[in-house]
Structure formats: structure tokens, C-alpha cells
C-alpha positions, 0 to 999 in steps of 0.5 A: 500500500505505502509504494502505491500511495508513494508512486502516484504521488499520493503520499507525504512524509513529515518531518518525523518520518511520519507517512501519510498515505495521501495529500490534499490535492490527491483527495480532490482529484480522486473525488472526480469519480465520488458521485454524489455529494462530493465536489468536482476535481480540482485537477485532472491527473492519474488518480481520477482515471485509475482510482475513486473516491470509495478506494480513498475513504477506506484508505483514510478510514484505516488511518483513523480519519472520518472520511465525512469530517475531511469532506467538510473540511474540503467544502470550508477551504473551497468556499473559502477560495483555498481550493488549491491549498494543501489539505494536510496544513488543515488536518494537522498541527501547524507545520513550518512554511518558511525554513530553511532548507538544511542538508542533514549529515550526509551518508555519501560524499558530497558531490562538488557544485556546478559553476555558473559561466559569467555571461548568464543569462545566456538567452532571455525573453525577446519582446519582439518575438511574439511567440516568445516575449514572456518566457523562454526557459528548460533547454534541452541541449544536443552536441553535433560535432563543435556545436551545441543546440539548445532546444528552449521552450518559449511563451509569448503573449498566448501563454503557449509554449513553443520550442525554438532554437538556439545554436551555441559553441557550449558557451556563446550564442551564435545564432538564434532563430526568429521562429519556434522548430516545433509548435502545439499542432495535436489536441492534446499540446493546446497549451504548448509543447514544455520542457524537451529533452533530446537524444539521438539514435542511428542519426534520428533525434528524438524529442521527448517533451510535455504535451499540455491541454491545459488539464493534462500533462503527457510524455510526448515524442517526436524525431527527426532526421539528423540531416534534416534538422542540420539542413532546417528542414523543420517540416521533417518532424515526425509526432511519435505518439504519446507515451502513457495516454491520458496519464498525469506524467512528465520529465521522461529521458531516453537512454541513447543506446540499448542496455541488455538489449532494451531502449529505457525510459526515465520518467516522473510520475509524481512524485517519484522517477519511474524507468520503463523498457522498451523492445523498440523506440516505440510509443506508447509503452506499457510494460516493466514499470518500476518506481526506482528514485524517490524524494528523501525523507524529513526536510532535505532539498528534494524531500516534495519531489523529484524527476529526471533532468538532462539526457544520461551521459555516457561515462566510464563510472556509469551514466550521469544524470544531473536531476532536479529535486523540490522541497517543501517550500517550493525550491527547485534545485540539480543534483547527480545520480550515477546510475549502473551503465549495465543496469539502469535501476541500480543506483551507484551513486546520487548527492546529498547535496545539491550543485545548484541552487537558486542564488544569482538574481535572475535564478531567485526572480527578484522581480518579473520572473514566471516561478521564482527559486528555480534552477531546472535542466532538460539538457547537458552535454560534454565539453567535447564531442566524446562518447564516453566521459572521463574524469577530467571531461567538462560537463555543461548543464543547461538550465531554466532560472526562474522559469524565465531565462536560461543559463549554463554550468559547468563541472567535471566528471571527477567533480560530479563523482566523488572519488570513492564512487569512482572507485568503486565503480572501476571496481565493478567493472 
């Protein structure tokens, strides 16, 4: 019960390790399917399509609460205009809401931060461009020879997201085009294409991105040719499909070659990071699902919920992931996970600290920023054109600051890794 109620999302930890099996938003999405004398969804996500509100009550009342007194204390906060507000903050006692977030003493080496390049913001919001006058920000990032694409989401004055394109020398802007690559075109994409991440496969890219009709948030994919992307034959982007239909779910990466004869999956069903194995790079995809990486427990930096970052890159320790971690106020941070290069579940190493953090001005949003207090990345690449990194390789990290402009780190792989999991992983080997 307690890992279903943690891989839909529907649980909560406290600061004493206390589990609750459900939050406030998980109790209204799943009266969508109460009937009668219980209010609409506040939201449309996995819950209201795989549970009901019957299977939520028998839940809570083997927690000892009375179903009936938490559907009155929903009814208050609704006509009070709270409906979007934590439900747990009214059936329990008062619970912090402006800590600082402290790292708790660390049972793994610390890994060293990422350094912020002194030109960020790399790209900002162009006024001009309608398309893209507001917001642009979570670039997924592609390395082609001496050249690093930087695919960033954009929302102009429609609020819809579009992707365009940025082309860089890791560092500066050399080119940036006028008009979005890839824009909204299926129902289920009316509110934008979000937040893309980027592989490639026997010279097709493929794209992974958020699909959102404004209710529903889906893993969508979509590739094109090598070729055609360098020639901007931009019409020669194929729609793959959707991964998990109708299902709440985001944050998906593509590992970029066959482990033990599969294609894996990263993705986030909240508030957890799922992996799923594909025999082909087909959508959709409903087999071998497991819940692999969980937001930590108490008040660390990741403690709400967690999810896939940049595309893995390749390295002689394991695949490396830079991945981004929530806590409880709201604070989006980067950290590292070093995941088996033979087996994508085992976990070899992941930080208890995070390498970047909201700190510089257009990160915190001191002022006209979408989301203040986000530092968030689709995508990284090597310093150089290498298919397997080393220690002293460079890692750049792409990233969105405040949901509002876009910025680039970097670190080392020895950085990144500490060196006893270096060790250790050669030692596997």
C-alpha cells in the first residue's frame, strides 16, 4: 500500500518520518469519480482515471480519519477560495512554511557544485518575438560535432509554449532563430509543447517533451532526421505518439543506446522517477514499470519531489544524470545520480547535496520572473564531442532560472563523482 500511495504521488512524509498515505490535492482529484455529494476535481491527473473516491475513504478510514469530517473540511477551504491549498496544513498541527532548507549529515560524499559561466543569462525573453516575449526557459541541449543546440521552450503573449532554437559553441550564442522548430499542432499540446529533452539514435533525434491541454500533462515524442534538422528542414518532424495516454506524467529521458538489449525510459510520475523498457523506440509503452528514485525523507532539498533532468551521459563510472529535486517550500534545485551503465535501476551513486541552487538574481526572480527559486535542466552535454566521459571531461548543464531565462554550468566528471564512487565503480567493472 505505502509504494502505491508513494508512486502516484499520493503520499507525504513529515518531518518525523511520519507517512501519510495521501495529500490534499490527491483527495480532490480522486473525488472526480465520488458521485454524489462530493465536489468536482480540482485537477485532472492519474488518480481520477485509475482510482475513486470509495478506494480513498477506506484508505483514510484505516488511518483513523472520518472520511465525512475531511469532506467538510474540503467544502470550508473551497468556499473559502483555498481550493488549491494543501489539505494536510488543515488536518494537522501547524507545520513550518518558511525554513530553511538544511542538508542533514550526509551518508555519501558530497558531490562538488556546478559553476555558473559569467555571461548568464545566456538567452532571455525577446519582446519582439511574439511567440516568445514572456518566457523562454528548460533547454534541452544536443552536441553535433563543435556545436551545441539548445532546444528552449518559449511563451509569448498566448501563454503557449513553443520550442525554438538556439545554436551555441557550449558557451556563446551564435545564432538564434526568429521562429519556434516545433509548435502545439495535436489536441492534446493546446497549451504548448514544455520542457524537451533530446537524444539521438542511428542519426534520428528524438524529442521527448510535455504535451499540455491545459488539464493534462503527457510524455510526448517526436524525431527527426539528423540531416534534416542540420539542413532546417523543420517540416521533417515526425509526432511519435504519446507515451502513457491520458496519464498525469512528465520529465521522461531516453537512454541513447540499448542496455541488455532494451531502449529505457526515465520518467516522473509524481512524485517519484519511474524507468520503463522498451523492445523498440516505440510509443506508447506499457510494460516493466518500476518506481526506482524517490524524494528523501524529513526536510532535505528534494524531500516534495523529484524527476529526471538532462539526457544520461555516457561515462566510464556509469551514466550521469544531473536531476532536479523540490522541497517543501517550493525550491527547485540539480543534483547527480550515477546510475549502473549495465543496469539502469541500480543506483551507484546520487548527492546529498545539491550543485545548484537558486542564488544569482535572475535564478531567485527578484522581480518579473514566471516561478521564482528555480534552477531546472532538460539538457547537458560534454565539453567535447566524446562518447564516453572521463574524469577530467567538462560537463555543461543547461538550465531554466526562474522559469524565465536560461543559463549554463559547468563541472567535471571527477567533480560530479566523488572519488570513492569512482572507485568503486572501476571496481565493478
Amino acid at each position: 500500500l505505502r509504494l502505491l500511495a508513494d508512486g502516484y504521488g499520493s503520499s507525504q512524509v513529515l518531518e518525523d518520518g511520519t507517512f501519510l498515505t495521501c495529500t490534499a490535492w490527491s483527495w480532490a482529484s480522486y473525488s472526480n469519480k465520488g458521485g454524489r455529494r462530493h465536489p468536482p476535481a480540482l485537477s485532472t491527473s492519474i488518480e481520477s482515471r485509475w482510482f475513486n473516491h470509495d478506494f480513498l475513504e477506506h484508505l483514510y478510514q484505516e488511518l483513523g480519519y472520518d472520511p465525512a469530517e475531511v469532506m467538510k473540511t474540503v467544502n470550508r477551504m473551497m468556499l473559502a477560495g483555498k481550493s488549491a491549498h494543501n489539505l494536510l496544513d488543515r488536518l494537522l498541527p501547524a507545520r513550518p512554511k518558511d525554513v530553511m532548507v538544511v542538508i542533514q549529515e550526509p551518508t555519501d560524499e558530497p558531490s562538488r557544485t556546478l559553476q555558473r559561466y559569467a555571461g548568464n543569462p545566456l538567452l532571455e525573453p525577446i519582446p519582439a518575438n511574439q511567440w516568445e516575449s514572456k518566457y523562454v526557459l528548460n533547454p534541452g541541449a544536443l552536441r553535433i560535432d563543435d556545436r551545441v543546440y539548445l532546444f528552449y521552450r518559449a511563451v509569448g503573449e498566448d501563454d503557449i509554449s513553443y520550442i525554438g532554437l538556439a545554436v551555441t559553441d557550449g558557451y556563446r550564442v551564435l545564432e538564434r532563430l526568429p521562429q519556434p522548430i516545433f509548435s502545439p499542432v495535436i489536441p492534446e499540446e493546446r497549451m504548448g509543447c514544455e520542457d524537451p529533452r533530446l537524444i539521438i539514435i542511428d542519426e534520428r533525434i528524438w524529442m521527448l517533451y510535455t504535451a499540455y491541454d491545459s488539464n493534462l500533462a503527457q510524455i510526448a515524442a517526436a524525431s527527426i532526421t539528423v540531416d534534416d534538422f542540420l539542413a532546417r528542414r523543420f517540416e521533417g518532424w515526425q509526432r511519435e505518439g504519446l507515451a502513457f495516454k491520458n496519464i498525469w506524467d512528465k520529465d521522461a529521458i531516453l537512454f541513447p543506446e540499448r542496455i541488455q538489449g532494451k531502449y529505457v525510459l526515465y520518467h516522473r510520475i509524481e512524485p517519484s522517477m519511474w524507468i520503463t523498457y522498451m523492445n523498440e523506440v516505440e510509443f506508447p509503452c506499457r510494460e516493466q514499470h518500476a518506481i526506482i528514485i524517490g524524494p528523501r525523507p524529513g526536510r532535505m532539498w528534494d524531500s516534495l519531489k523529484i524527476g529526471a533532468g538532462a539526457q544520461p551521459l555516457k561515462t566510464i563510472y556509469g551514466w550521469l544524470l544531473i536531476y532536479h529535486g523540490v522541497d517543501h517550500n517550493y525550491v527547485y534545485r540539480l543534483g547527480v545520480i550515477l546510475v549502473d551503465l549495465e543496469d539502469p535501476q541500480r543506483v551507484l551513486y546520487r548527492s546529498p547535496n545539491p550543485v545548484l541552487e537558486p542564488e544569482e538574481d535572475y535564478e531567485v526572480g527578484l522581480s518579473g520572473a514566471w516561478v521564482p527559486n528555480v534552477v531546472f535542466t532538460c539538457g547537458a552535454v560534454g565539453g567535447s564531442d566524446k562518447e564516453i566521459l572521463e574524469d577530467d571531461d567538462e560537463v555543461l548543464v543547461y538550465y531554466g532560472a526562474a522559469d524565465t531565462s536560461i543559463g549554463v554550468a559547468r563541472a567535471t566528471v571527477a567533480d560530479l563523482i566523488p572519488e570513492k564512487y569512482r572507485c568503486k565503480s572501476l571496481a565493478l567493472v
